[in-house]
C-alpha positions in Angstrom: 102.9 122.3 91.1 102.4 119.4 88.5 99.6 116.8 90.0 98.7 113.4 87.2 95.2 113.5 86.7 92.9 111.0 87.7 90.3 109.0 86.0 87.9 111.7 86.4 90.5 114.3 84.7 90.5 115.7 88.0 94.4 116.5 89.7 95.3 114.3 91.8 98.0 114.5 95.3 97.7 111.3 96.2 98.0 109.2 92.8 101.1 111.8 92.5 102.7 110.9 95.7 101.8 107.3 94.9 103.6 107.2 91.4 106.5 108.9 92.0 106.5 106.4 95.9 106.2 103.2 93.1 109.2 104.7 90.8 111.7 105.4 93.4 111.5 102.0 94.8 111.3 100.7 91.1 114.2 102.4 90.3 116.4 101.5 93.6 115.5 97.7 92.7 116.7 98.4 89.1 119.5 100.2 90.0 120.5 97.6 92.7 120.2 94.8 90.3 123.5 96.5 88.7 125.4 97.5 91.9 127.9 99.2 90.7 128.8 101.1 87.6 132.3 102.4 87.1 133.2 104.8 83.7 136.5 106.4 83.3 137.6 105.9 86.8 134.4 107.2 88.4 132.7 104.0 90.3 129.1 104.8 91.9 127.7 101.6 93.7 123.9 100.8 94.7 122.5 99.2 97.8 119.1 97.9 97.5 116.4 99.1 100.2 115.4 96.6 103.1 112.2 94.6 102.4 110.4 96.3 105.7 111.3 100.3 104.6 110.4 99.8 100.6 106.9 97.9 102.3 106.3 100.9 104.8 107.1 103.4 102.0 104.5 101.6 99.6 102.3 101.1 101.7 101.3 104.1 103.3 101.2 105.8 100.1 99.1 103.1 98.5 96.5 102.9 101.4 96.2 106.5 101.6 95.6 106.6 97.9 93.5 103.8 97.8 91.0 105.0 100.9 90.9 108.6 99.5 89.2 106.8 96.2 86.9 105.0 98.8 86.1 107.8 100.6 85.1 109.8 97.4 82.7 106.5 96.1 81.1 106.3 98.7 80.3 109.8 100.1 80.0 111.4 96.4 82.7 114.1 95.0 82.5 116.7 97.5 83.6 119.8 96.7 86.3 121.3 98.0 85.9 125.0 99.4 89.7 125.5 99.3 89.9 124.5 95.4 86.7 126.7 95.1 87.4 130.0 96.2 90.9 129.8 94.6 89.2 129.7 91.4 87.2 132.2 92.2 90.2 134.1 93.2 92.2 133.5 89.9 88.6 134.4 87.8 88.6 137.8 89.6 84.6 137.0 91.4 84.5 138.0 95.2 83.4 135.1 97.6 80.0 136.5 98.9 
């Protein structure tokens, strides 16, 4: 799977999940700003998203984001045993 890289170069779920959360409701205001497009006798129409359901879907993303980056501040970058072995897997070591 394709994970954006964070600051640290390191891939990254949660900015993923975060950036494609921002462009989906970017998009439906965009798109809703037109309403409806017709071409050749095909007509597709746009409804924008209610205030409450684009702020739930922003910001859950966003504050689980935004707490992961806490959490790895202020408790160091622990290393993850599951990201570990797999590269140990893929290099062909055994896990002792």
């Amino acid at each position: 799977m394709f994970w954006i890289k964070n600051t640290s170069g390191k891939k990254d779920a949660m900015l993923t999940f975060a950036f494609l959360a921002f462009s989906v409701v970017t998009l439906n205001i965009l798109l809703a700003t037109f309403g409806r497009i017709s071409w050749n006798g095909f007509e597709i129409s746009f409804q924008s998203m209610d205030a409450a359901a684009m702020t739930a879907y922003l910001g859950a993303t966003f504050t689980a984001y935004v707490s992961r980056r806490w959490t790895d501040s202020k408790y160091g970058d622990a290393t993850d045993k599951s990201v570990e072995y797999e590269g140990k897997k893929e290099s062909g070591s055994k896990e002792e």
